[in-house]
C-alpha positions, 0 to 999 in steps of 0.5 A: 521459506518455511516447509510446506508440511510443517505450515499451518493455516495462519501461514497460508493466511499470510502467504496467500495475503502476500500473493493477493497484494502483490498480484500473483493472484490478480482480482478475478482470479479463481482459487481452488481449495484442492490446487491449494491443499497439493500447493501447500501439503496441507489438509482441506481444513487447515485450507478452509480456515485461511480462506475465512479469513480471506473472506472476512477481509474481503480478500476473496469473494464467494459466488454460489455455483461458481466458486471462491474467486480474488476480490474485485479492487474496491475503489470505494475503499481505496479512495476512503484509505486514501482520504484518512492518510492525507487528512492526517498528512494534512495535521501532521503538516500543519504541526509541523510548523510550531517544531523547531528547526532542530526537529526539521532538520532530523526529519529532513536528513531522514526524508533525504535517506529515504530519497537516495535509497528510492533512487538506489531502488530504481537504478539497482532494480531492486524488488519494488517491496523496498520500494513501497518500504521506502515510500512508507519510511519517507512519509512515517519521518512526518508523522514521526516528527510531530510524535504521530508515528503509529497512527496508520496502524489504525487502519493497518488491516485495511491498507492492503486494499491501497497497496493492491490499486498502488501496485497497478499504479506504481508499476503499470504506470511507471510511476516511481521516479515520478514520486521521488521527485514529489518526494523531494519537493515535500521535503524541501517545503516541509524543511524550510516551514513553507506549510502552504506550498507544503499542503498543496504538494502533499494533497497534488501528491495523495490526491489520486483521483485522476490516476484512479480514474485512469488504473481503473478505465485504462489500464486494467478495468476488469480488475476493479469495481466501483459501488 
């Protein structure tokens, strides 16, 4: 951790980025540029510079005479996020038929290292921060394969609206051993060059539609909004 006084705005930036992904900060929630400046040790205006950006992000939201508060989860967004990453799951799946065995062999010993530490994860209670690592390494091995492995990156500053809505789904349903066994079933289909079966369960397993609609009406609704 780094010393508080020694911390500039861009550190905040990150940290309070961090806070708001992995709901410390929950959406709704007001945030105080004087709390921060006393949290930090820092002065107003090094504050007030990481909090632009938030803004510019739509991490925070500004509402006159009320204050700065997180950002409602916008599902329009996610389901757009999710939307590119199966398009391009779909491709790269769909390439991955005119490989070599050879080259489906290595991405399925790497897929199977990424299950056994998932199951690692859940047994050991780790963090879930490894877990979504996991998640992310097990899908990059597809794109890596058919030499698309930085193709998320494109979207990189605008994933975090997914991965705030994925820790309601994740961990609010309890839903992880529920993914690795998706996982599973991928790679096995994707191994043995069954693209069809392999298409269908990619898109039963990106497509979250239903567990979209059930996060946001169920489970926590005031934390979303949808345009």
């Amino acid at each position: 951790m780094i010393p508080q006084e020694t911390m500039s705005s861009e550190e905040i930036y990150e940290d309070l980025c961090n806070k708001i992904e992995k709901l410390v900060y929950l959406p709704g929630d007001k945030i105080s540029e004087n709390e921060l400046c006393k949290q930090y040790g820092v002065s107003r205006h090094i504050i007030r510079t990481a909090i632009g950006r938030l803004k510019e992000r739509t991490l925070l939201t500004v509402y006159p005479q009320r204050g700065t508060f997180v950002s409602l989860i916008d599902m329009k967004a996610v389901e757009l996020i999710l939307f590119i990453r199966e398009s391009v799951e779909q491709e790269a799946t769909r390439l991955l038929q005119f490989e070599t065995q050879e080259v489906r062999d290595r991405m399925g010993e790497n897929m199977k290292a990424c299950i056994e530490r998932q199951r690692a994860a859940i047994s050991e209670n780790i963090d879930m921060d490894a877990f979504y690592a996991l998640d992310n390494e097990f899908h990059g091995c597809l794109l890596e394969a058919v030499g698309k492995k930085d193709v998320m990156e494109i979207i990189r500053e605008d994933y975090i609206h997914f991965r705030r809505w994925r820790n309601f789904d994740v961990v609010r349903t309890g839903r992880q051993a529920e993914i690795i066994e998706e996982h599973t079933a991928l790679m096995n289909a994707l191994m043995k060059n069954q693209t069809k079966e392999a298409h269908e369960i990619l898109h039963r397993h990106l497509n979250t539609t239903n567990r979209l609609r059930y996060i946001r009406e169920k489970v926590a609704p005031e934390y979303f909004i949808y345009h």
